[in-house]
KELUMLUM-487820 format. One record per residue (C-alpha): residue in one letter; y, z, x; residue number from 1. Coordinates in nm, 2 decimals, always signed. Example, Ala and Ser with C-alpha at 12.3 -4.5 7.8 and 13.67 -1.06 7.14 Angstrom:
// residues 2
<'A'; <-0.45; +0.78; +1.23>; 1>
<'S'; <-0.11; +0.71; +1.37>; 2>
// end
This chain:
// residues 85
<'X'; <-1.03; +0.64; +2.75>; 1>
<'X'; <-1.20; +0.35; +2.58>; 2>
<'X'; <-1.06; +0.11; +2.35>; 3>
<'X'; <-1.07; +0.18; +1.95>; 4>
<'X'; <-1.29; +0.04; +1.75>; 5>
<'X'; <-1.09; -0.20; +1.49>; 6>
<'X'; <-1.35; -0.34; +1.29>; 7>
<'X'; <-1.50; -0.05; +1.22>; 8>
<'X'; <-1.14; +0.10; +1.10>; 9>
<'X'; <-1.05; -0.19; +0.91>; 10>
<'X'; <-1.36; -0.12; +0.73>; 11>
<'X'; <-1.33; +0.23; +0.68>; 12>
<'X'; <-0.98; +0.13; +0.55>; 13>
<'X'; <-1.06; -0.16; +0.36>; 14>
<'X'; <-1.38; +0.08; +0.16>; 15>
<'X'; <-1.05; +0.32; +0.10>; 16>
<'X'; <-0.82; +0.05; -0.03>; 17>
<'X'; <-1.07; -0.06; -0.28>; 18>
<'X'; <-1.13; +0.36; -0.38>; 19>
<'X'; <-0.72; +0.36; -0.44>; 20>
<'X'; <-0.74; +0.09; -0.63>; 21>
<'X'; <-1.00; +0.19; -0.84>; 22>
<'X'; <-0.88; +0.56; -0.89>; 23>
<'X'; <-0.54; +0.39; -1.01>; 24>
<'X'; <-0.31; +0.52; -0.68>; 25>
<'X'; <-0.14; +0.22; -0.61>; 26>
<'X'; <+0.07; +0.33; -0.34>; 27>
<'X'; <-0.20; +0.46; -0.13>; 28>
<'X'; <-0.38; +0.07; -0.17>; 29>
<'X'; <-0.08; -0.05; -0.01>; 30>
<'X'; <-0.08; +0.19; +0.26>; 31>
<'X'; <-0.47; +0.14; +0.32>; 32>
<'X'; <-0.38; -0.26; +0.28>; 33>
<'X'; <-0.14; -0.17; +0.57>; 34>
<'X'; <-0.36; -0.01; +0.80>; 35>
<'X'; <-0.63; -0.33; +0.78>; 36>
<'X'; <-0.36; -0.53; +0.85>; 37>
<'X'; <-0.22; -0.39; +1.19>; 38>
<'X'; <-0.63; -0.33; +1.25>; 39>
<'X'; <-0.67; -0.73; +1.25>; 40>
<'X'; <-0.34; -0.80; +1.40>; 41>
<'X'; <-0.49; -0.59; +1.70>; 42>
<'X'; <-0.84; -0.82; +1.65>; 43>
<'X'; <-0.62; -1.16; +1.67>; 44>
<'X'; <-0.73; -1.24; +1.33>; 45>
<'X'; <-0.40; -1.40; +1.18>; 46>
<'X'; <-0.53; -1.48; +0.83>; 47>
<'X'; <-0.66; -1.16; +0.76>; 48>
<'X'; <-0.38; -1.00; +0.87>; 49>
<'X'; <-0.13; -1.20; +0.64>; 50>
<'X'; <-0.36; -1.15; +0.34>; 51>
<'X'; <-0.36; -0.75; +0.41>; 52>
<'X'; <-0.01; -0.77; +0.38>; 53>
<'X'; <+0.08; -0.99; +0.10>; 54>
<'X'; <-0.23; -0.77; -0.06>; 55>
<'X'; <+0.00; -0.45; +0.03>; 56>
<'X'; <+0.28; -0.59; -0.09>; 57>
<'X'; <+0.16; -0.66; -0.43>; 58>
<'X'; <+0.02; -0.29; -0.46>; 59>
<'X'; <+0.34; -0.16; -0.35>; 60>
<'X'; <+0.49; -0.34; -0.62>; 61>
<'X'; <+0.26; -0.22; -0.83>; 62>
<'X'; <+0.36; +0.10; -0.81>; 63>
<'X'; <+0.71; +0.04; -0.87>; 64>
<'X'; <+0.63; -0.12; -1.21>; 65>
<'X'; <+0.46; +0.22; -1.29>; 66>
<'X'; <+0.76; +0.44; -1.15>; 67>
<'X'; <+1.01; +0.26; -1.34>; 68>
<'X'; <+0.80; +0.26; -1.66>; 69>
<'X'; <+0.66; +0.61; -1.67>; 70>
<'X'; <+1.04; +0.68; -1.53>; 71>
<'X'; <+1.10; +0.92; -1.27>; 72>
<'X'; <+1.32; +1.23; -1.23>; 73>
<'X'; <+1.50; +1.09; -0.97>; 74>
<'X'; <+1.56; +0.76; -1.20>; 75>
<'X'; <+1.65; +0.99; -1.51>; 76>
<'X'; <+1.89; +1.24; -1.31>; 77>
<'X'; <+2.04; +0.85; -1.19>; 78>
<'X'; <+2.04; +0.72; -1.57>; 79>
<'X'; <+2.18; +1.06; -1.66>; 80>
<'X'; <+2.46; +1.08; -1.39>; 81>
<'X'; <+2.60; +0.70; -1.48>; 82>
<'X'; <+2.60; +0.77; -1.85>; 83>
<'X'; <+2.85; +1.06; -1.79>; 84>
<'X'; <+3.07; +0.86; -1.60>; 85>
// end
């Protein structure tokens, strides 16, 4: 069995990233962001790797800014079930 390719994927999952991020899905950057990251981890690229994830980071914080302000059910059953106590 020969050896993956990892430039080539952290391509493909760096043109990805960029197609979350422009379709507005956040989470799915960070994930992508993720992926490019253990890609150059495998390449010994250390640089690239720490700015994949402080990139995924910020997109997975992203999307935590837009599930608390568009609210979730899960949020509004919590909200509901504290203002009954």
């Amino acid at each position: 069995m020969r050896k993956p390719n990892y430039g080539e994927a952290a391509l493909d999952f760096a043109q990805l990233k960029a197609q979350m991020r422009r379709d507005k899905f956040p989470q799915y950057a960070a994930f992508c962001a993720l992926a490019v990251a253990r890609c150059e981890q495998a390449l010994g690229r250390t640089n690239q790797e720490v700015a994949q994830y402080t990139d995924a980071g910020w997109w997975a914080a992203c999307t935590l800014c837009v599930v608390l302000a568009q609210g979730s059910p899960a949020l509004a059953w919590r909200r509901a079930s504290v203002a009954v106590r």
